[in-house]
N, C-alpha and C positions, 0 to 999 in steps of 0.2 A: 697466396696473400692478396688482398683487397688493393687494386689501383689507388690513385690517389683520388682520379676523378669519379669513383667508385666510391669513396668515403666520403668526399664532398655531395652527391646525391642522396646519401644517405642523412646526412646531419641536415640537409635543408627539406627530406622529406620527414625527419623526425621533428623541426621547428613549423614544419605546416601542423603537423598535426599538434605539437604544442598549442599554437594558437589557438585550433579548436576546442582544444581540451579546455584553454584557459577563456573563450565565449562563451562555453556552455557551463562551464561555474560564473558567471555575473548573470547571467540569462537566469541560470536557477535559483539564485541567491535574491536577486528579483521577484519572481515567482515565490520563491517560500515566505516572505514577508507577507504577502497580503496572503499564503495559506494560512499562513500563522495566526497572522490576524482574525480569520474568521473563525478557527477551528477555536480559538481562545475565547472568542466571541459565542458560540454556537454552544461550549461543555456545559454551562452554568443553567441554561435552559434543560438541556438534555439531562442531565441528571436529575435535577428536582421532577423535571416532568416522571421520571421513571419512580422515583423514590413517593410524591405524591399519588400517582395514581395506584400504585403497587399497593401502598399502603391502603389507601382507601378501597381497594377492590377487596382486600381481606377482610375489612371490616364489615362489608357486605356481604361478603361470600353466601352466609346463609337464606339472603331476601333476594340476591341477584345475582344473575348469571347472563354473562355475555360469549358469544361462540369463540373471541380472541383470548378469552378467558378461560375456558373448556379446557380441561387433561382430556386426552384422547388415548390411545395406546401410543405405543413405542416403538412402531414397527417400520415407520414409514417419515424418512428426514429427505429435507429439500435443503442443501447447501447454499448458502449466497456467498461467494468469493470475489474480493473486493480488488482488483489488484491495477496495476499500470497498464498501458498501449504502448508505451514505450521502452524501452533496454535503457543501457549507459546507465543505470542505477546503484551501481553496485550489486549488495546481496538486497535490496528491497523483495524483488520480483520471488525469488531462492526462496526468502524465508518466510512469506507469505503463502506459499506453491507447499512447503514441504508443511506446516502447519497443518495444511487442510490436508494431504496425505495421510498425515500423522492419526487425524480426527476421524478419516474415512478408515483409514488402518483397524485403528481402535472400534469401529462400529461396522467389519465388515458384513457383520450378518444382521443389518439391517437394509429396507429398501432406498437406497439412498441417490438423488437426482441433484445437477446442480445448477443455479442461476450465475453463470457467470457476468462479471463486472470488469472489464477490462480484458483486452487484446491476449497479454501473456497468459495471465490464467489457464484462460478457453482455448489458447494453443498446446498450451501443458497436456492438461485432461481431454482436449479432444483424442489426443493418439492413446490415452487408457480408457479402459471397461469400464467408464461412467457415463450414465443418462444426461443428456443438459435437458432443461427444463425450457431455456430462457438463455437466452447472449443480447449484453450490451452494452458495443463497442464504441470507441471516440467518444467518449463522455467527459473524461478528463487530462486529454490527449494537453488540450490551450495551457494547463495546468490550474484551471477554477471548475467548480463546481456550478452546472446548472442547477436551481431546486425544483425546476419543472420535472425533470428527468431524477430526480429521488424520488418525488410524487409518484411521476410516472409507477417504475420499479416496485415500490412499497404498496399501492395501489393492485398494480398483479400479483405480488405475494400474498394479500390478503385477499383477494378472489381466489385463487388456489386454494386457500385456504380453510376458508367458510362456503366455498358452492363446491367446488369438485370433490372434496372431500376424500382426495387422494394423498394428505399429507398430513402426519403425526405433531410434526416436530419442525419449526422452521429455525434454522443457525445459520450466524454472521460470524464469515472470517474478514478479517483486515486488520491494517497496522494501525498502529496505536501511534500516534508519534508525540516525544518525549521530549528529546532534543534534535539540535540538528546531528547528533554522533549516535543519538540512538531512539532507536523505534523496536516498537514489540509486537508481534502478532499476536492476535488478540481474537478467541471465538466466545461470541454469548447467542444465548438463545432469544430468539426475536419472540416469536412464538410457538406455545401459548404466550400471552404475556404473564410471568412471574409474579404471584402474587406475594407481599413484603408482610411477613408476621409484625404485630408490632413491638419485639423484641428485638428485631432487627433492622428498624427504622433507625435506630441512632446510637451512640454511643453513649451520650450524655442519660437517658432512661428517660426522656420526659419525652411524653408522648402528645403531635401535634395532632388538635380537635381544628376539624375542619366544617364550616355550615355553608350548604348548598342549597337554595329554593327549588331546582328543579328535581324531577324526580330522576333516580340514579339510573334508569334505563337511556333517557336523555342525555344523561353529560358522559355516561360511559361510550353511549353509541356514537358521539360525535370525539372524545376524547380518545380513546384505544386506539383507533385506524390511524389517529395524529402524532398518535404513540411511534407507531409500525415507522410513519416516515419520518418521523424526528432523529428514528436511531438509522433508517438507512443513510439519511441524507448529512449526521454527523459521520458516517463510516467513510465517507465517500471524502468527505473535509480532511479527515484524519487520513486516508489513504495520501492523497495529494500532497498532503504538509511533507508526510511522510516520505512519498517519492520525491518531492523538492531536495529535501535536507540530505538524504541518500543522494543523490544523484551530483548533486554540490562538493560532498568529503569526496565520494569517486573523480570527479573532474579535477578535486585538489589533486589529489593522491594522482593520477593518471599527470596531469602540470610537474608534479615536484620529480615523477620516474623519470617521464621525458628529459626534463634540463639536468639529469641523472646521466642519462645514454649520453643525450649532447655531450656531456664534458667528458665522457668514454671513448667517446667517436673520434674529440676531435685532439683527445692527445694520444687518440693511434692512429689519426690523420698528421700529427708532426711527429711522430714515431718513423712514420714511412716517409714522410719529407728528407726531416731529417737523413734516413737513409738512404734517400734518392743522392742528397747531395752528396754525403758522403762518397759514396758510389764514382759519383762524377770528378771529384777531388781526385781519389784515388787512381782512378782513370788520365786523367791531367797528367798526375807525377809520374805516372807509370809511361805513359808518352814522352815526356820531358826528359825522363832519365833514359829511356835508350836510346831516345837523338842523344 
């Protein structure tokens, strides 16, 4: 059985580490407001941008072709996995990692290479049979996104892309984040970029006419590649929010276990008290009575 002073190091080494647990939820809970803010900021661009160019690239399809536009074969994928530099997140890191497992699983008989984005990730798949392309780590370690470093990123995948002509098919994995209790892993295809039938522009059937002066080699060749970093540099938002809001329910949950054990600890810290004195009592009368 456990001392008493054995039990007492125990509860003030479990109330250190409550503390902890319970700084690193106001720290994150900090931190996810202003991801939140921007990732809520940043969808409403990103989406129309995808749903307008899409569309408009199909309607051109037959007068214009752009190389981000191009179907290629299917033989040859470049993974982008978006993930944290740091742990203490709960399943964030897990279910992001097995996702893209799951994708590579699925396409194992293709060539497939991967751009990692975050620390975990690229520790993950470093120890398995995958090519990196590309690692890029501390990006979002402060918990914000720089948009130099999306640039950056989206900039290299579409050189890969259009000059090496080493790669088929480019896909984003990342978390989607929902709420602060839940987030989804999430893969779409970056490039080619998709092009939107217009059956499939909208629900309502009416279909948006759009008039442009310049000509469509113009606004695609400057719009597409703004495309590419629109959606990296929302993955990168959305990863963040995401690691926030995970890493926040963990730290509750990790707070509420702690002061859990505490009240475990310390009523078999007066469990043994308790018995100590007893002990002593017993001792007394037993002395007393055979003087």
């Amino acid at each position: 059985m456990a001392s008493l002073l054995d039990m007492r190091r125990r509860i003030k080494s479990v109330k250190n580490t409550q503390q902890i647990t319970k700084a690193m939820k106001m720290v994150a809970a900090a931190k996810l407001k202003r991801a939140q803010d921007r990732v809520t900021a940043a969808r409403p661009y990103a989406q129309k941008m995808s749903a307008v160019l899409g569309g408009l690239s199909a309607k051109v399809a037959d007068e214009f072709s752009h190389p981000l536009l191009d179907n290629r074969g299917d033989d040859k994928y470049l993974v982008v996995l978006v993930s944290a530099d740091k742990g203490l997140a709960g399943a964030f890191n897990a279910n992001v990692i097995k996702a893209a497992q799951a994708f590579l699983r699925e396409n194992e008989a293709k060539n497939s290479q991967m751009v990692a984005v975050g620390r975990k990730g690229r520790d993950f798949f470093k120890r398995r049979d995958i090519v990196f392309a590309d690692e890029h780590l501390g990006l979002t370690g402060s918990g914000q996104v720089n948009h130099e470093d999306a640039l950056r990123i989206a900039r290299d995948i579409v050189r890969r892309f259009t000059e090496d002509g080493s790669i088929d098919k480019v896909f984003l994995v990342y978390t989607e984040f929902k709420t602060v209790l839940s987030q989804k892993p999430v893969i779409e295809q970056v490039l080619p970029i998709p092009r939107i039938e217009p059956s499939e522009e909208g629900e309502s059937g009416v279909q948006a006419e759009y008039i442009y002066e310049q000509p469509a080699a113009e606004i695609f060749g400057r719009l597409l590649p703004k495309q590419v970093e629109t959606q990296i540099y929302k993955s990168m938002l959305e990863s963040v929010a995401s690691e926030q809001g995970s890493r926040m329910t963990a730290m509750d949950s990790a707070s509420k276990n702690a002061g859990e054990l505490i009240d475990n600890l310390t009523l078999n810290m007066n469990r043994i008290r308790q018995a100590a004195i007893t002990k002593e009592i017993i001792e007394v009368v037993s002395g007393a009575a055979a003087a």
